[in-house]
C-alpha positions as CSV (number, residue, x, y, z in Angstrom):
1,X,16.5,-153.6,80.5
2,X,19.4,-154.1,77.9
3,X,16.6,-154.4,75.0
4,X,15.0,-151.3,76.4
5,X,17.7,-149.3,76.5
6,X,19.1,-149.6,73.2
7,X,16.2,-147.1,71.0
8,X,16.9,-144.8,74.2
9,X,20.4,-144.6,73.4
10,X,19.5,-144.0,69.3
11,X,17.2,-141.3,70.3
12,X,19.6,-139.3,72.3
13,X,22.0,-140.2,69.9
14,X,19.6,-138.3,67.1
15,X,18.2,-135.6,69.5
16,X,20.6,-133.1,71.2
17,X,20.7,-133.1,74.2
18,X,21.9,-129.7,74.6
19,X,19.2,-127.9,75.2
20,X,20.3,-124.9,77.1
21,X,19.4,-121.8,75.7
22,X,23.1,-119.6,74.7
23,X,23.7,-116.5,72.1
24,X,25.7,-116.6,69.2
25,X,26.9,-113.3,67.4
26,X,27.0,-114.1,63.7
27,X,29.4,-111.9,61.6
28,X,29.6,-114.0,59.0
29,X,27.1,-116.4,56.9
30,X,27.6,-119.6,57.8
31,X,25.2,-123.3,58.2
32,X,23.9,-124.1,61.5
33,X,24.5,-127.4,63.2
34,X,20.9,-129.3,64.5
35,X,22.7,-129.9,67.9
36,X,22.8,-126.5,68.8
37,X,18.8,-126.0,69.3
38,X,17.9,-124.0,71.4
39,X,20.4,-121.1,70.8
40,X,19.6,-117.7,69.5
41,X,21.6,-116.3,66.8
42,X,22.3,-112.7,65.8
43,X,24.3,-110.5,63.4
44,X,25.8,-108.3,66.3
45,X,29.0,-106.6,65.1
46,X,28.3,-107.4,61.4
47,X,29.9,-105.0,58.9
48,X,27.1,-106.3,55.8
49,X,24.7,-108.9,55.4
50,X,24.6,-112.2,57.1
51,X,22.8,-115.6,56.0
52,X,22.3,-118.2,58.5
53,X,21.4,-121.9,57.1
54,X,19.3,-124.0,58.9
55,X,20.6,-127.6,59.0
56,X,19.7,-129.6,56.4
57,X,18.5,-133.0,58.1
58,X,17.4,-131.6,61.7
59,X,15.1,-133.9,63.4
60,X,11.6,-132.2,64.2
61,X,11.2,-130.1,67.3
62,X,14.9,-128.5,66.5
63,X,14.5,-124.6,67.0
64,X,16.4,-121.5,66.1
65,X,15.8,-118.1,67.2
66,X,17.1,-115.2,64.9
67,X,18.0,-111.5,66.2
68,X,18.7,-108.5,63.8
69,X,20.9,-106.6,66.5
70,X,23.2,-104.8,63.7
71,X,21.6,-101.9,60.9
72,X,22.4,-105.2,58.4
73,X,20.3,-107.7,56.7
74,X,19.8,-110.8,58.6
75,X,18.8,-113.5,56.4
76,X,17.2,-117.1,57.0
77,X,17.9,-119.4,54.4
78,X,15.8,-123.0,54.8
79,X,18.1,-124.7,52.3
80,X,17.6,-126.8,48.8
81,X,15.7,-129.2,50.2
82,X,13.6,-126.7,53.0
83,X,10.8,-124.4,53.1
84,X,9.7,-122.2,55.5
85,X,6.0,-121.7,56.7
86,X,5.3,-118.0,58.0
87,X,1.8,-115.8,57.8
88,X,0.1,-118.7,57.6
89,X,1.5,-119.8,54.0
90,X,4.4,-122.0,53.1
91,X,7.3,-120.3,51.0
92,X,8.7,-122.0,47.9
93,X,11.4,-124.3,48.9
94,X,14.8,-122.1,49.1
95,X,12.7,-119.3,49.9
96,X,14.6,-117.4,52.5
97,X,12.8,-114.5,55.1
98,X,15.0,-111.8,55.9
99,X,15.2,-108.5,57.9
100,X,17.6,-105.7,58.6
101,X,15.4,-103.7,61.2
102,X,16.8,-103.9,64.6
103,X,15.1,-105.5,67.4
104,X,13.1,-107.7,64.8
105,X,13.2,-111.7,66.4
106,X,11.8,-114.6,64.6
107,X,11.5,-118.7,65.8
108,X,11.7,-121.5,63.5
109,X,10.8,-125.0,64.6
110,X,11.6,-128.2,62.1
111,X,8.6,-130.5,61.4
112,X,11.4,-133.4,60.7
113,X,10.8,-132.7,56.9
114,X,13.1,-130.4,56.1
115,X,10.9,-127.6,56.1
116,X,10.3,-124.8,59.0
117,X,7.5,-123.6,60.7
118,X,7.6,-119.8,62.1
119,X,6.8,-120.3,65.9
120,X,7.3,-116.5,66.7
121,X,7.7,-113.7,65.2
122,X,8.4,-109.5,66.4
123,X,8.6,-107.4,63.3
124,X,9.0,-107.5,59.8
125,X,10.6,-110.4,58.3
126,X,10.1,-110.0,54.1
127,X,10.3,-112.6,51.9
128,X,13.4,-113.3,50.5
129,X,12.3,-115.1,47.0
130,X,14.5,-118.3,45.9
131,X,14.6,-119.3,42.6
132,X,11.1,-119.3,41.3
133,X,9.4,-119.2,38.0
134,X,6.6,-116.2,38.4
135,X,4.6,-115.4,35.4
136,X,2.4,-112.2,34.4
137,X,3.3,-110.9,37.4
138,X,1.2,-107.5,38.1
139,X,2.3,-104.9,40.7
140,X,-0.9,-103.0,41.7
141,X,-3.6,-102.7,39.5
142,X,-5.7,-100.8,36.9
143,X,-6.3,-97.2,38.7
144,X,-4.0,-98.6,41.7
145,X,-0.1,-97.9,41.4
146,X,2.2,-100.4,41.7
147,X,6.7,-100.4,42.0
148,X,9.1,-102.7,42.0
149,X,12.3,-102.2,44.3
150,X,15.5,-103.6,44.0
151,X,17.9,-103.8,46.7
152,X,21.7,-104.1,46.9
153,X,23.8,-106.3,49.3
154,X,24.9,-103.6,51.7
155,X,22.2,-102.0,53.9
156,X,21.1,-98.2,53.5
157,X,22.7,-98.1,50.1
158,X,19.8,-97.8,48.1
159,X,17.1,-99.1,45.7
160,X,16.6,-99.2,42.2
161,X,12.7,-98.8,41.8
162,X,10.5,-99.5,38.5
163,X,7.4,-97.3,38.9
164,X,4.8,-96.6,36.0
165,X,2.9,-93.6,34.9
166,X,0.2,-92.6,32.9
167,X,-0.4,-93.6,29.1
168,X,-2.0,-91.6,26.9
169,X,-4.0,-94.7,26.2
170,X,-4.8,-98.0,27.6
171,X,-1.9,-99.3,26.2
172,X,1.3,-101.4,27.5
173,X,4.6,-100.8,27.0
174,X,6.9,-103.7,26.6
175,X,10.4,-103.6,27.4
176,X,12.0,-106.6,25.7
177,X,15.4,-107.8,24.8
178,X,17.1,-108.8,21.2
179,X,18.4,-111.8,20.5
180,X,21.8,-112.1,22.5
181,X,24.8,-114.2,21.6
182,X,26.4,-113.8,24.7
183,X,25.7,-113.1,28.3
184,X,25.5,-109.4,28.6
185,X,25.3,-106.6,31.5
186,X,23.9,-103.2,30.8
187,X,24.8,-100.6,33.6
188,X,22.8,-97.4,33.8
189,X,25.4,-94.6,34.0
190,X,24.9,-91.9,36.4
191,X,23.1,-89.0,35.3
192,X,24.0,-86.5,37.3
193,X,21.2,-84.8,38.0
194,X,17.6,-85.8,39.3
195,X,15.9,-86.5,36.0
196,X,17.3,-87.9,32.1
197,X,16.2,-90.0,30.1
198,X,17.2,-93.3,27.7
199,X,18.4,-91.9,24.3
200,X,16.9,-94.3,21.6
201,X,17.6,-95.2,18.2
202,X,14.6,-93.9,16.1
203,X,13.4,-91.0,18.5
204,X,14.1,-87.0,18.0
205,X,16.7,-86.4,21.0
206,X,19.2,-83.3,21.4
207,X,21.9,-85.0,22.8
208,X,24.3,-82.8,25.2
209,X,27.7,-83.7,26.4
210,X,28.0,-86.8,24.4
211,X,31.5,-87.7,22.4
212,X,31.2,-89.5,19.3
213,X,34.4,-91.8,18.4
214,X,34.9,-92.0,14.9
215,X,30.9,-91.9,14.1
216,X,29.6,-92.1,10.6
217,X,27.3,-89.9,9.3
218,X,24.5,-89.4,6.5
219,X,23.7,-86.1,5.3
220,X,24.7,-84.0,8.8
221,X,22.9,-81.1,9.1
222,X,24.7,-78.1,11.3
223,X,22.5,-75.0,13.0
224,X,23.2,-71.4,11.9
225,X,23.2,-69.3,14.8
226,X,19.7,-68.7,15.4
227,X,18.7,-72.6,14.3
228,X,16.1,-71.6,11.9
229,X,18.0,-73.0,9.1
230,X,20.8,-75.6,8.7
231,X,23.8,-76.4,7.0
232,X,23.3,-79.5,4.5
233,X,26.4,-81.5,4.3
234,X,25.8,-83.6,0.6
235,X,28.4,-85.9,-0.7
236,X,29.1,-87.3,-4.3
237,X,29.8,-91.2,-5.1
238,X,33.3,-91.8,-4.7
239,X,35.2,-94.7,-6.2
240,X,37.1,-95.0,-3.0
241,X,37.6,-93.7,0.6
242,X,38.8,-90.3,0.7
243,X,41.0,-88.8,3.6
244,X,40.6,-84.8,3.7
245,X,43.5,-83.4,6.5
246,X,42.4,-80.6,8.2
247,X,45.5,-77.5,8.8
248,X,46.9,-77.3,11.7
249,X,45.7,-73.8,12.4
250,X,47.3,-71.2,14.3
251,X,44.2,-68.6,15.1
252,X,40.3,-68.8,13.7
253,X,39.7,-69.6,10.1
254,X,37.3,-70.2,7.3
255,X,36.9,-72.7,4.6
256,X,37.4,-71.3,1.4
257,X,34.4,-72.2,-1.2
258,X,34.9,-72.1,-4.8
259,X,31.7,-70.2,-5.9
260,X,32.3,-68.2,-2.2
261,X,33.5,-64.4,-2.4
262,X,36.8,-64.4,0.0
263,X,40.4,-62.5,0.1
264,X,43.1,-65.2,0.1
265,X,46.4,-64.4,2.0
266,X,49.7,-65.9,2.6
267,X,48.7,-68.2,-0.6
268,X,51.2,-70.2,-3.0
269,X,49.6,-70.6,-6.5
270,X,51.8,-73.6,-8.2
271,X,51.8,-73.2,-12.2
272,X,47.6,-71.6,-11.9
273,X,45.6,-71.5,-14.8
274,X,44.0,-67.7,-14.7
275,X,41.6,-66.5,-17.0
276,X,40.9,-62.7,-17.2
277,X,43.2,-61.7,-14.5
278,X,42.8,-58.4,-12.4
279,X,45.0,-56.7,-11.5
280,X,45.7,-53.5,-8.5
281,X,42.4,-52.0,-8.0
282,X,41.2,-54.5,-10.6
283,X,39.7,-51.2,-12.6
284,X,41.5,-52.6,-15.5
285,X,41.5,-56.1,-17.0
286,X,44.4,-57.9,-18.6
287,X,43.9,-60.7,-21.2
């Protein structure tokens, strides 16, 4: 009896042995322990999302079931070493499933391999990728649209969506980085209005509501009032940089021009040169 009893006592000692079925509100993520099989877990009360673990060396026949009680993402994460089979595929290992519809219920059952088979499911669990290495990925198809949606951590906050429309031609566009020396994080600003678009470097754009810090420019050219002709800024070849200091002005002006017609006032002439002056009514000459 003694030699008999001994791999009885290692089993129970492997296997829980508490098998009774209890519910456990998850507000936070956290890993669950193998020796609480049995037991269903939800994110009742949850102000965001939740990710439950599954233990990482559960001995097979170990069960979880999973509850999306709370408007919030539920997420079930097989771990490192795990994967989980549901729809009649297995996920890449770290691939989590997830939900954040309420009253969606899923069972997973270890195999005693680290990985997870889906036992029963209510709902709409989605796959939640791990890291993976996908390449020429296509969404939809020639003649059949296709989008790509991002979505934050916080539920009901949101997508970001990548959608495609027609080409003039069959053609692709490719949206590709330079090369970076650093890690870098471009944020779309908020338009402020339904529709904008991306202002690039060698395309004809009117910008609008834009401030330019200390830009440099080449040959500006500034509208007349009805923008059928411009203003053509040209520029000589200095030896140096040149500061010109505008006035401080005290009502509207005008620059003066030297071959410009214009009435100076409130001038001071120091030591002038003046050929041919006129002077009164300028009827009469003096030399």
């Amino acid at each position: 009896m003694a030699q008999n009893s001994f791999p009885v006592r290692q089993q129970l000692k492997r296997f829980p042995t508490n098998h009774r079925k209890y519910v456990v509100h998850q507000t936070a993520s956290k890993m669950l322990a193998y020796g609480d099989t049995g037991s269903t877990h939800t994110n009742l009360g949850a102000a965001g999302g939740v990710t439950l673990t599954l233990p990482q060396n559960a001995d097979k026949g170990v069960a979880f079931t999973f509850s999306v009680m709370a408007g919030q993402t539920l997420t079930i994460d097989p771990g490192a070493a795990g994967a989980i089979y549901i729809g009649g595929a297995k996920l890449a290992d770290d691939a989590s499933i997830a939900s954040a519809e309420i009253g969606d219920t899923v069972t997973l059952e270890c195999d005693g391999n680290h990985d997870w088979t889906v036992t029963a499911i209510s709902g709409s669990w989605g796959q939640s990728e791990g890291a993976q290495i996908l390449t020429d990925l296509d969404l939809g198809a020639s003649g059949t649209a296709g989008s790509l949606d991002i979505f934050p951590t916080t539920a009901s906050k949101g997508k970001v969506r990548f959608t495609a429309t027609d080409n003039t031609n069959d053609d692709a566009l490719t949206i590709t980085n330079a090369a970076m020396g650093q890690a870098s994080t471009l944020t779309i600003p908020d338009p402020g209005d339904s529709a904008d678009e991306f202002v690039l470097k060698d395309k004809t754009q009117t910008l609008t509501g834009k401030t330019l810090t200390s830009p440099v420019l080449t040959t500006p050219q500034i509208n007349d009032t009805s923008a059928d002709h411009q203003y053509i800024v040209a520029v000589n070849e200095l030896a140096a940089d040149r500061t010109i200091t505008l006035p401080i002005l005290t009502g509207n002006d005008e620059v003066v021009f030297k071959d410009h017609a214009v009435t100076l006032t409130n001038k001071t002439l120091t030591s002038p040169a003046i050929n041919t002056p006129l002077l009164g009514d300028g009827d009469a000459g003096l030399t």
